[in-house]
Backbone as JSON Lines, residues from 0, in Angstrom:
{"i":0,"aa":"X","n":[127.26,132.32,52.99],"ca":[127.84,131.04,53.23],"c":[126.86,130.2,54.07]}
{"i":1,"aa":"X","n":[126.88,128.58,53.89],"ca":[125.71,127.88,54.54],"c":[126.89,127.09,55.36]}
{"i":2,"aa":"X","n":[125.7,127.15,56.71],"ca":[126.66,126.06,57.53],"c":[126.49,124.85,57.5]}
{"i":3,"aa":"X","n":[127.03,123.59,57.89],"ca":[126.83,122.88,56.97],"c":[126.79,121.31,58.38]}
{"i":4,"aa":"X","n":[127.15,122.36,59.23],"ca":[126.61,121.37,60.37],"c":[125.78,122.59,61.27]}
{"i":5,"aa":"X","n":[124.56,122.48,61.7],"ca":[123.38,122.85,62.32],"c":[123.86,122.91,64.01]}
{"i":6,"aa":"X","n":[123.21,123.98,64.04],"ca":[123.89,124.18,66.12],"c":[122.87,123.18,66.7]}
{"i":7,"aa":"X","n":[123.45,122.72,68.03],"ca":[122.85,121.85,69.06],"c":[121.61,122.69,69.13]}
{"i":8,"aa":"X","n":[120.59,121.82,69.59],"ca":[119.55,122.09,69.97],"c":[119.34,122.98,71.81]}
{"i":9,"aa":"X","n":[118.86,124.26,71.87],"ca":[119.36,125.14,73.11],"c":[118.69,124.07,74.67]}
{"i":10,"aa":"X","n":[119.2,123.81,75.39],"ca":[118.94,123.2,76.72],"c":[119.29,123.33,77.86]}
{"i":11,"aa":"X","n":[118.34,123.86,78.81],"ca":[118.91,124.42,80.12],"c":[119.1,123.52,80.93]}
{"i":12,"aa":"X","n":[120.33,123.45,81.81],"ca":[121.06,123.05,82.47],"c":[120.1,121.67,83.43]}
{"i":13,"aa":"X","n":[119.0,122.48,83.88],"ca":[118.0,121.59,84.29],"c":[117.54,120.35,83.97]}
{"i":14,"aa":"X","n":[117.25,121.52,82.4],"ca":[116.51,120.18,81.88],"c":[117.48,118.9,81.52]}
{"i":15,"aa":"X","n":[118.81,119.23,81.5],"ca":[120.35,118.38,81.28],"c":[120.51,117.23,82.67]}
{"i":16,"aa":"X","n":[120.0,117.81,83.5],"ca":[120.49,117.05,84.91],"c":[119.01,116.22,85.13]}
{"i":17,"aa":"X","n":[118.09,116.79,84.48],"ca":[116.08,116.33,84.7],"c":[116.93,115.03,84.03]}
{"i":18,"aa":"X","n":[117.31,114.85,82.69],"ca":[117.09,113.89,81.69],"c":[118.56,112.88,82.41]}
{"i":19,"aa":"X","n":[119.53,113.29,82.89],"ca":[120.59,112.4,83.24],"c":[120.14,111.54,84.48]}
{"i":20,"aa":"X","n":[119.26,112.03,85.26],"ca":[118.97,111.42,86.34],"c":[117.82,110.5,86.28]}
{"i":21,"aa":"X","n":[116.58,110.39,85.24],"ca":[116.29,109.74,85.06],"c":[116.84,108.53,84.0]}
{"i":22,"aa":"X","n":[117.9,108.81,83.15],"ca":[118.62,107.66,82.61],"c":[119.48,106.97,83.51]}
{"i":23,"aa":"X","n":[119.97,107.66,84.73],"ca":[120.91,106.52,86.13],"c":[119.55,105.51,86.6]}
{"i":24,"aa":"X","n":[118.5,106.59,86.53],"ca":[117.74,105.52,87.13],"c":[117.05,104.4,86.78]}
{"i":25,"aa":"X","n":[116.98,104.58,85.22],"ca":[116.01,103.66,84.34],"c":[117.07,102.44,84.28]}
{"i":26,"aa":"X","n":[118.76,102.71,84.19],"ca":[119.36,102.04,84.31],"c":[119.6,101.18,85.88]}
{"i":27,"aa":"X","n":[119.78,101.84,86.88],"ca":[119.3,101.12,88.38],"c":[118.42,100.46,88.57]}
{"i":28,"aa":"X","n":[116.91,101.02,87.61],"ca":[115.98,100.15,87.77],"c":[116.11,98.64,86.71]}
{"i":29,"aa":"X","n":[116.7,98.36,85.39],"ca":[117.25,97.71,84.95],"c":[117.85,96.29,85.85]}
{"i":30,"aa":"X","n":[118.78,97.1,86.24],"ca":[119.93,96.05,87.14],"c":[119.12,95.65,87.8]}
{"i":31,"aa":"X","n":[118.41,95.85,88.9],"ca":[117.73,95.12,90.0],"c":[117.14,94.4,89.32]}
{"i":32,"aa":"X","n":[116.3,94.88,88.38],"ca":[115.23,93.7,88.1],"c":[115.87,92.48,87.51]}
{"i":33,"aa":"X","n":[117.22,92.62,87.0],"ca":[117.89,91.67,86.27],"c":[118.4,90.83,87.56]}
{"i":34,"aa":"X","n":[118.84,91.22,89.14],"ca":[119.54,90.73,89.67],"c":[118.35,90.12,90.56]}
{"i":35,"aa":"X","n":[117.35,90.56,90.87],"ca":[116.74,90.56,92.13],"c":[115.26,89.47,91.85]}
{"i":36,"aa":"X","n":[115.13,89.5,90.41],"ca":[114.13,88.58,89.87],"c":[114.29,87.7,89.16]}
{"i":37,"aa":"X","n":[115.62,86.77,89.38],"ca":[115.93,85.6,89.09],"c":[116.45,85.81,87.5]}
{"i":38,"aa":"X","n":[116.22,86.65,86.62],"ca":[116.28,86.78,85.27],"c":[116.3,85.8,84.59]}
{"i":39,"aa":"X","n":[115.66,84.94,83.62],"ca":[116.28,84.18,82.99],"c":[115.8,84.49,81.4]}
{"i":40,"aa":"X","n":[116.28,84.77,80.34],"ca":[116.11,85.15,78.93],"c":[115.09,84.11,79.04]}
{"i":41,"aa":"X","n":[114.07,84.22,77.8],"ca":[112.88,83.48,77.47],"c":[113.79,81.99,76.64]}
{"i":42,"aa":"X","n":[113.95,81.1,76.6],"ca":[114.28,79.97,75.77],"c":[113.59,79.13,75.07]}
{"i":43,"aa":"X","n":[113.68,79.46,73.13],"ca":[112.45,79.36,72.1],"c":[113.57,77.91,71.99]}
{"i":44,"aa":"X","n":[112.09,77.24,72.03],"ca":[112.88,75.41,71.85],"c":[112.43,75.03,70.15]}
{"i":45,"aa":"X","n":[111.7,75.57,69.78],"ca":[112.13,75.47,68.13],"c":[113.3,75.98,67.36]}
{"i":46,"aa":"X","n":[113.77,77.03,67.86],"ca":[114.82,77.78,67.63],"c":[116.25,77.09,67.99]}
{"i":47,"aa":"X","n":[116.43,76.4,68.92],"ca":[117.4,75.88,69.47],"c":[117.69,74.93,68.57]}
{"i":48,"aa":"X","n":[118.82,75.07,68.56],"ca":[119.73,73.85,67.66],"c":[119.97,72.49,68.34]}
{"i":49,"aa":"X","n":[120.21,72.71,70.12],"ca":[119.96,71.07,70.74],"c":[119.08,71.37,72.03]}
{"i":50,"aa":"X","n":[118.32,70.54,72.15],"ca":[117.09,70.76,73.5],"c":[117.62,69.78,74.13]}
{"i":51,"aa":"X","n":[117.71,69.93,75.48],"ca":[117.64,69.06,76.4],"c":[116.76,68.76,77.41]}
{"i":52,"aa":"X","n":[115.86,67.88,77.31],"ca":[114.61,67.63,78.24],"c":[114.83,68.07,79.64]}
{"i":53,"aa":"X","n":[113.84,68.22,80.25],"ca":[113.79,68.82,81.64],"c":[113.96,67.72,82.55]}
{"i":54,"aa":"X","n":[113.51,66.16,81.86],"ca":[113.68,65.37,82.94],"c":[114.59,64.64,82.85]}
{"i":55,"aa":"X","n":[115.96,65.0,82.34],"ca":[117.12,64.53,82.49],"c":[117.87,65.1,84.25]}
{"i":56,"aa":"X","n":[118.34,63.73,84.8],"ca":[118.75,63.84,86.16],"c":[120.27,64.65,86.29]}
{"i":57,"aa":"X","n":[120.56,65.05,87.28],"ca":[122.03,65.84,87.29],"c":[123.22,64.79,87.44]}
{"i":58,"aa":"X","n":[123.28,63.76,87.48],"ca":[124.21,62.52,87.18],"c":[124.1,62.37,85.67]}
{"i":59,"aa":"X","n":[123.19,62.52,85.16],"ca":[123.18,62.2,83.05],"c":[123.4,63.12,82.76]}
{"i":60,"aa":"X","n":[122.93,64.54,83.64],"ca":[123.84,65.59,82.73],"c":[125.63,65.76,82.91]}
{"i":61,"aa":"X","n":[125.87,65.23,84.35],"ca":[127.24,65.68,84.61],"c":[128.36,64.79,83.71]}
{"i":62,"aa":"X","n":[127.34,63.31,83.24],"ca":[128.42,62.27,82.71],"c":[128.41,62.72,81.35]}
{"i":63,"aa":"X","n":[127.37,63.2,80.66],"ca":[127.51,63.75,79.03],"c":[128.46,64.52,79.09]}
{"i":64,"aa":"X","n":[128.28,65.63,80.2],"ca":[129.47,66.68,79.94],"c":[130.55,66.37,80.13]}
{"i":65,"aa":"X","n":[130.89,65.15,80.57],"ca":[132.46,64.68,80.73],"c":[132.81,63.58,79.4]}
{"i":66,"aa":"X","n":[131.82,63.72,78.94],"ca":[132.06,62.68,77.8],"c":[132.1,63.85,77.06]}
{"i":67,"aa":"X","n":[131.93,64.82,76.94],"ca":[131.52,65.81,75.35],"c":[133.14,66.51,75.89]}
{"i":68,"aa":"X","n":[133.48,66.84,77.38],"ca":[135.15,67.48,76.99],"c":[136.2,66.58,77.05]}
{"i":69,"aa":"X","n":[135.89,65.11,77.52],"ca":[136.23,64.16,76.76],"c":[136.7,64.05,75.41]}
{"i":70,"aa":"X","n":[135.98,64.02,74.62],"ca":[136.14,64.03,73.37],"c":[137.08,65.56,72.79]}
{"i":71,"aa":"X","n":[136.75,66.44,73.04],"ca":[137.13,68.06,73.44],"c":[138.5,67.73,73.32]}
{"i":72,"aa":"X","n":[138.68,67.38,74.61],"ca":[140.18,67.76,74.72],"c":[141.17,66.01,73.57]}
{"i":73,"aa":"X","n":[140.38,65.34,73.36],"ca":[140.99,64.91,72.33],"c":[141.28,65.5,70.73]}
{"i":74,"aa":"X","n":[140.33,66.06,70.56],"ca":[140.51,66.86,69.32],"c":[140.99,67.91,69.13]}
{"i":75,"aa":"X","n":[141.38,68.5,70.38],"ca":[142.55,69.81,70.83],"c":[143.94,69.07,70.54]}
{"i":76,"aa":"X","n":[144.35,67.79,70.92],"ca":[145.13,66.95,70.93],"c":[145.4,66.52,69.65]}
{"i":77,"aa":"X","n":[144.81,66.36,68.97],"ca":[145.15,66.17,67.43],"c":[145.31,66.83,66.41]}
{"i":78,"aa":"X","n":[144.44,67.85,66.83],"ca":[144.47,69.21,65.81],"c":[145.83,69.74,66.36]}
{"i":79,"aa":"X","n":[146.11,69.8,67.74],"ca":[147.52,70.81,67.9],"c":[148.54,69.66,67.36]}
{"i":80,"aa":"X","n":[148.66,68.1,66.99],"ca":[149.73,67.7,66.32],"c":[149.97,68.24,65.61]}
{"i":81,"aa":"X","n":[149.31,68.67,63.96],"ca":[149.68,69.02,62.89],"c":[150.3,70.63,63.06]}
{"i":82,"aa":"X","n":[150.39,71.53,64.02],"ca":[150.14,72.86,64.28],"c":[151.73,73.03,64.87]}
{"i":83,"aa":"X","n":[152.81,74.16,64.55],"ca":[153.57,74.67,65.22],"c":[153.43,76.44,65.91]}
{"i":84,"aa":"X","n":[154.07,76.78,66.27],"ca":[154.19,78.21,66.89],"c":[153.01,78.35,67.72]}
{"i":85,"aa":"X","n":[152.41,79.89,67.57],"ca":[151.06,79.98,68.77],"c":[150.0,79.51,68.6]}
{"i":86,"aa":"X","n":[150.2,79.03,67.17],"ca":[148.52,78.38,66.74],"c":[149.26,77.15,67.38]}
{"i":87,"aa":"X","n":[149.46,76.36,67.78],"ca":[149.78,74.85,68.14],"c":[149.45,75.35,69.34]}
{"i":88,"aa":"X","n":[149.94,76.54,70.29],"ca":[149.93,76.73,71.62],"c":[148.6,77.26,72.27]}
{"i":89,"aa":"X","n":[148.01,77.89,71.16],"ca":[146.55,78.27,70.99],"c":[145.62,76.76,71.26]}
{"i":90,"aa":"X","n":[145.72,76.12,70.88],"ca":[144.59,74.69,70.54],"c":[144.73,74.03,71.33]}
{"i":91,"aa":"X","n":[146.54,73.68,72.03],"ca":[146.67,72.86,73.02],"c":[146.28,73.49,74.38]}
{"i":92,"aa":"X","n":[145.84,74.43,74.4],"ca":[145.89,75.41,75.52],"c":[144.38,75.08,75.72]}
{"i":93,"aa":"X","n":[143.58,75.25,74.54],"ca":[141.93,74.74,75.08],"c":[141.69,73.55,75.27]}
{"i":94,"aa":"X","n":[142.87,72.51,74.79],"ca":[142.74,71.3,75.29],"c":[143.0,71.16,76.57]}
{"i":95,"aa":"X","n":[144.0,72.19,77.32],"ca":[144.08,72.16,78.62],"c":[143.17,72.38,79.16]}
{"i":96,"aa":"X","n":[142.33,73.27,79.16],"ca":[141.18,74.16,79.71],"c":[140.17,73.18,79.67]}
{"i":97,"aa":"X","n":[139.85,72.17,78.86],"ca":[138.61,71.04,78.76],"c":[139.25,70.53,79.41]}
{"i":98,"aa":"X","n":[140.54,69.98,79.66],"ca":[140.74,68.99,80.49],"c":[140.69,69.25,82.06]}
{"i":99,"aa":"X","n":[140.92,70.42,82.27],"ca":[140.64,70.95,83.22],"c":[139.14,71.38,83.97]}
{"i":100,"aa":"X","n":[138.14,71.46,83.2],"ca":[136.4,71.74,83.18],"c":[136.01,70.15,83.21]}
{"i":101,"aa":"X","n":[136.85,69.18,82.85],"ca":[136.57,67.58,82.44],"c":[136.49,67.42,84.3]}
{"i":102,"aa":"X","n":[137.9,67.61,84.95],"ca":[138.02,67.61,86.54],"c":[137.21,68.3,87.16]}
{"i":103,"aa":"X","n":[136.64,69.32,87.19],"ca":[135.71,69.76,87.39],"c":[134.35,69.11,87.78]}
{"i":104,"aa":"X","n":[133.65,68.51,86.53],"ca":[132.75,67.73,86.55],"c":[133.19,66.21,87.3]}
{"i":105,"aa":"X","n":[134.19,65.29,87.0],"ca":[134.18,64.61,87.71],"c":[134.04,63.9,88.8]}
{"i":106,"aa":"X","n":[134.76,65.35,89.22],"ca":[135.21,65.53,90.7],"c":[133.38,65.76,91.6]}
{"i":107,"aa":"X","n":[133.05,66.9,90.2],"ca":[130.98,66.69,90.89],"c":[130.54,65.32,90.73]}
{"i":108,"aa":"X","n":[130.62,64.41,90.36],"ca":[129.92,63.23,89.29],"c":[130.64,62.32,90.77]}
{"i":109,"aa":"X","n":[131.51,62.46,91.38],"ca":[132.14,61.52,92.34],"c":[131.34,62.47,93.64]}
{"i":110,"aa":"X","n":[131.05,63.32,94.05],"ca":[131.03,63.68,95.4],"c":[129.51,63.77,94.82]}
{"i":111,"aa":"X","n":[128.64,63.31,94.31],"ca":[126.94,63.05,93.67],"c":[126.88,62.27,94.58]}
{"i":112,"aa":"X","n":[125.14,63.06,95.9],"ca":[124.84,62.02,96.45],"c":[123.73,60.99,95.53]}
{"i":113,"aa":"X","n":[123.71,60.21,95.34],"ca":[122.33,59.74,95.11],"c":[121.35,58.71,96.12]}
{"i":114,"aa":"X","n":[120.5,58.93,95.51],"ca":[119.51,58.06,96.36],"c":[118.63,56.79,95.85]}
């Protein structure tokens, strides 16, 4: 008779705790470097579907973003008209949530010192 699943490969206990302790650590070493060196993913600007220049000020960015959930939470608003049960409660619910991220920004866009 053939077996038809193959035995584990034999490994002493050592070498089990050698190999686990350097995977806590490759992983420890991981984290820090992710936390401790600013991390930021590489960002390919051909690739990107919208770029936003670097020399846009934090007042033009804070007013787009209140204009873009602006608009947001209007189309949560219209789409949940046609909609009953949880899908209606579903849509109006992210219209809440933009309207709520909308205050958010505002509220930054009003306490903006400028100079």
């Amino acid at each position: 008779m053939k077996k038809l699943t193959p035995d584990p490969p034999v490994t002493s206990p050592d070498a089990v705790e050698r190999t686990s302790q350097l995977l806590d650590r490759a992983a420890a070493d991981r984290a820090l470097d992710y936390y401790l060196h600013n991390h930021k993913p590489p960002r390919h600007m051909d690739q990107a579907m919208y770029a936003i220049p670097g020399s846009v000020n934090l007042e033009a960015a804070l007013a787009q973003a209140s204009d873009l959930l602006r608009c947001m939470v209007a189309s949560a608003s219209e789409a949940g008209n046609g909609l009953s049960g949880n899908q209606r409660d579903v849509v109006l619910s992210i219209g809440h949530l933009a309207e709520l991220a909308k205050t958010f920004v505002d509220t930054s866009l009003d306490r903006l010192v400028t100079h």
